[in-house]
C-alpha positions as YAML, in Angstrom:
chain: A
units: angstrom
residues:
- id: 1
  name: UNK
  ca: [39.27, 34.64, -15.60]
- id: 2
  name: UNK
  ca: [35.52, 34.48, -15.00]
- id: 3
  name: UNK
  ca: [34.90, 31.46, -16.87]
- id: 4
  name: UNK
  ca: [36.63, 29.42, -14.41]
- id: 5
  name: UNK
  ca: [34.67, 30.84, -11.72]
- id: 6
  name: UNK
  ca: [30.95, 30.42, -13.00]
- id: 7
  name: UNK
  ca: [30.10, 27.09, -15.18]
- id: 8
  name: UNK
  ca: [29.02, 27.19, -18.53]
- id: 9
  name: UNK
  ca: [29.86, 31.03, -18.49]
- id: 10
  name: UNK
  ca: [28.95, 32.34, -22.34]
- id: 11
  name: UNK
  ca: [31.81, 34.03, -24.33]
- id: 12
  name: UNK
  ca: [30.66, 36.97, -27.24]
- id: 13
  name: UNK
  ca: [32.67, 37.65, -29.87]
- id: 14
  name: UNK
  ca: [32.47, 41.29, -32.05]
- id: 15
  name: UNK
  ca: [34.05, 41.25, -35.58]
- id: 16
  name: UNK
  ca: [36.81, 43.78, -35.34]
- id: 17
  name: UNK
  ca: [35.25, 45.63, -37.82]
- id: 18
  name: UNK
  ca: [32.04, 46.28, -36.01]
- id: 19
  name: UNK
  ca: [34.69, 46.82, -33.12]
- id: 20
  name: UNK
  ca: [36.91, 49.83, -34.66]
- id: 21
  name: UNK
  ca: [36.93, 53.45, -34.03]
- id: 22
  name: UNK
  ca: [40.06, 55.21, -35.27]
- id: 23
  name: UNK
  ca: [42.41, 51.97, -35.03]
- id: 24
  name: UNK
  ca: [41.16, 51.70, -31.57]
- id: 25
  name: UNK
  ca: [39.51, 47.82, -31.12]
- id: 26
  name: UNK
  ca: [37.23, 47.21, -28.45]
- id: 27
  name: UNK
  ca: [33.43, 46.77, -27.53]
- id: 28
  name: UNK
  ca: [33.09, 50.50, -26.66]
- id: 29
  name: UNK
  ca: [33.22, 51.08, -30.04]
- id: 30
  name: UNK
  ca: [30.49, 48.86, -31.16]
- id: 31
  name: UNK
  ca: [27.10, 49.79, -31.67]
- id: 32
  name: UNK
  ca: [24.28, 48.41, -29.23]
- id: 33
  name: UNK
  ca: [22.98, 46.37, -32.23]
- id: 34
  name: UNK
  ca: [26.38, 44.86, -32.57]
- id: 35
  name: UNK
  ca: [26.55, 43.84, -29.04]
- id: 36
  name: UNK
  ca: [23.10, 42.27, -28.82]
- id: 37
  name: UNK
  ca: [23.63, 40.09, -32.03]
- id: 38
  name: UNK
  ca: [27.18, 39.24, -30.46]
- id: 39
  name: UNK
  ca: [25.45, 38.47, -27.30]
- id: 40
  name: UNK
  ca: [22.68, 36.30, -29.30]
- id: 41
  name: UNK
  ca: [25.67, 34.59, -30.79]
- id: 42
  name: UNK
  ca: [27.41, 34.12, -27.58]
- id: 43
  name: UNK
  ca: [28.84, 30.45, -27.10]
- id: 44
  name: UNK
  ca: [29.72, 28.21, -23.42]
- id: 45
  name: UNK
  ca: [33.00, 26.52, -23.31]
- id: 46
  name: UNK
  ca: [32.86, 22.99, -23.58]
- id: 47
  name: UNK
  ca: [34.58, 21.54, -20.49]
- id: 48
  name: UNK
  ca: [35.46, 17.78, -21.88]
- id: 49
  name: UNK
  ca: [38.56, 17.65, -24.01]
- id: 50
  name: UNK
  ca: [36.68, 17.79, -27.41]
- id: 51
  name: UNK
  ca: [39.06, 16.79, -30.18]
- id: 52
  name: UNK
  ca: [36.62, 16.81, -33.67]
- id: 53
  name: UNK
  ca: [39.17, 19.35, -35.17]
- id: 54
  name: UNK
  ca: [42.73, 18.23, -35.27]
- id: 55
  name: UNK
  ca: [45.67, 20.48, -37.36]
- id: 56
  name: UNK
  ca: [45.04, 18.38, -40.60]
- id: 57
  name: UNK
  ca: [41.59, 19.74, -40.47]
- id: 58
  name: UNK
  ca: [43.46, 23.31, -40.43]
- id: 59
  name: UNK
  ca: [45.32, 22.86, -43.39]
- id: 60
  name: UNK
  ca: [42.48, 20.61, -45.03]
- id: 61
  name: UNK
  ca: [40.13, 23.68, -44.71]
- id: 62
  name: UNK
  ca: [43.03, 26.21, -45.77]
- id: 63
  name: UNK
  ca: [42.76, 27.58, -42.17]
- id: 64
  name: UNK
  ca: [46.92, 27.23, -41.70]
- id: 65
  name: UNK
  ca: [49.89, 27.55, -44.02]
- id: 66
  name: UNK
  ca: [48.54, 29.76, -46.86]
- id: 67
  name: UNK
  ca: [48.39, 33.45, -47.72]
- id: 68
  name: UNK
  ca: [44.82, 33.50, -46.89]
- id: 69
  name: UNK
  ca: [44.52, 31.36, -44.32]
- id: 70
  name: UNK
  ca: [44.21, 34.66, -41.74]
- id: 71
  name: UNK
  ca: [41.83, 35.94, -43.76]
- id: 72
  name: UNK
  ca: [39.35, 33.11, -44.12]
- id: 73
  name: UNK
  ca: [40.18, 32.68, -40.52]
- id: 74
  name: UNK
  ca: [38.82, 36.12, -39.65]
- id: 75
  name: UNK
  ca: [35.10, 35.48, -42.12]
- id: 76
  name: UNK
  ca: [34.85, 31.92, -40.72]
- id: 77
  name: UNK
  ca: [35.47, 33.55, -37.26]
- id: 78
  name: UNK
  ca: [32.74, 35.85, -37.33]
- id: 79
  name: UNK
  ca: [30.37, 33.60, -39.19]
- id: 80
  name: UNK
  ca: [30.83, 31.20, -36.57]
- id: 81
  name: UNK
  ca: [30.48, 33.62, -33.40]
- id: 82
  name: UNK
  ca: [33.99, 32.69, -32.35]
- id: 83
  name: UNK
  ca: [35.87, 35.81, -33.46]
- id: 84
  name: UNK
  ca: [39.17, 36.36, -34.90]
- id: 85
  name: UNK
  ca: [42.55, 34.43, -33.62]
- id: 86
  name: UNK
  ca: [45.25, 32.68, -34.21]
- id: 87
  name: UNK
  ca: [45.59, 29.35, -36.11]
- id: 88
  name: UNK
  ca: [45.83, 27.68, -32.56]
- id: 89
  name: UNK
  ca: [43.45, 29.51, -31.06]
- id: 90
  name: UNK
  ca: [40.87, 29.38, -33.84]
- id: 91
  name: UNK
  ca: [41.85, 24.65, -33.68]
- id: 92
  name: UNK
  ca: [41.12, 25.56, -29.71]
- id: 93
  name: UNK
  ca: [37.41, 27.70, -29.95]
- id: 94
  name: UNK
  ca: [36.72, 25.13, -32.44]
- id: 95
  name: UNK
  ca: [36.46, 22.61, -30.41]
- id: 96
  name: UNK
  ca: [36.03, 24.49, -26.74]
- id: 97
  name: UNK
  ca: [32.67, 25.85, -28.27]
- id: 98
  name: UNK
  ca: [31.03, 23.10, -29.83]
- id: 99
  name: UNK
  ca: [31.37, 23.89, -33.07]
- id: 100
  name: UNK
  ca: [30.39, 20.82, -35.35]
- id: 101
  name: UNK
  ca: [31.76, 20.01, -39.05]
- id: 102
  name: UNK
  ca: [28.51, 20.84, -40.79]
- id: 103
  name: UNK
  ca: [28.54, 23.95, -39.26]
- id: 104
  name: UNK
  ca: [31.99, 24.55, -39.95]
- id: 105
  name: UNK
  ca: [31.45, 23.17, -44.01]
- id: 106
  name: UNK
  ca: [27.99, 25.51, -44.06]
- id: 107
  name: UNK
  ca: [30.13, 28.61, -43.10]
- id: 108
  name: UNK
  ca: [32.92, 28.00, -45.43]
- id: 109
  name: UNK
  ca: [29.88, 27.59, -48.13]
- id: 110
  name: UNK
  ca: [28.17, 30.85, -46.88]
- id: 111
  name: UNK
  ca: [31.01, 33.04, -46.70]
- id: 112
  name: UNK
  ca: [34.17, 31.43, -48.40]
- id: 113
  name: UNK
  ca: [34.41, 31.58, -52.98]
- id: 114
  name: UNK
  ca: [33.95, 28.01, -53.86]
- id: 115
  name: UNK
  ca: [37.18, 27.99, -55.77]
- id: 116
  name: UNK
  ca: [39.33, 28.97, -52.33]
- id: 117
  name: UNK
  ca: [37.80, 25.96, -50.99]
...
């Protein structure tokens, strides 16, 4: 993988929606607009073993264990500039890209009905 090669290599993110042609998901298929603001949005990895989000904060947030949880995943995800994943991987970019509570809280706020909060 090139981030273990080069230090404090950036990674973009593209909302799959921005990402789709046809059921076919990838950055071909995004516009050049798309790319830049991904690219303005792109984070570096976080090489310390950063532990502000634990699984409590998952299921605190609704992020894990509900019928939404993928959903509000995949807004928070894109809000944040750390794409769509996995519970895990979503606890893991969390933390690997430096992504603080307030900005975390603001996102849910922005993007998330107060009443699924």
């Amino acid at each position: 993988m090139i981030a273990s090669q080069i230090e404090n290599c950036k990674h973009a993110f593209i909302p799959r929606d921005k990402a789709n042609s046809k059921g076919n998901i990838g950055v071909e298929n995004a516009t050049p607009e798309d790319i830049r603001e991904a690219l303005k949005n792109a984070r570096a990895e976080i090489t310390d073993n950063r532990t502000e989000f634990s699984n409590e904060d998952m299921i605190y947030y609704q992020l894990v264990g509900n019928d939404n949880a993928s959903k509000r995943r995949g807004k928070l995800g894109d809000e944040l500039g750390i794409g769509y994943c996995s519970a895990k991987q979503f606890l893991k970019r969390l933390n690997n890209y430096g992504i603080s509570r307030e900005e975390l809280e603001e996102a849910i706020e922005k993007y998330l009905d107060v009443e699924e909060v």
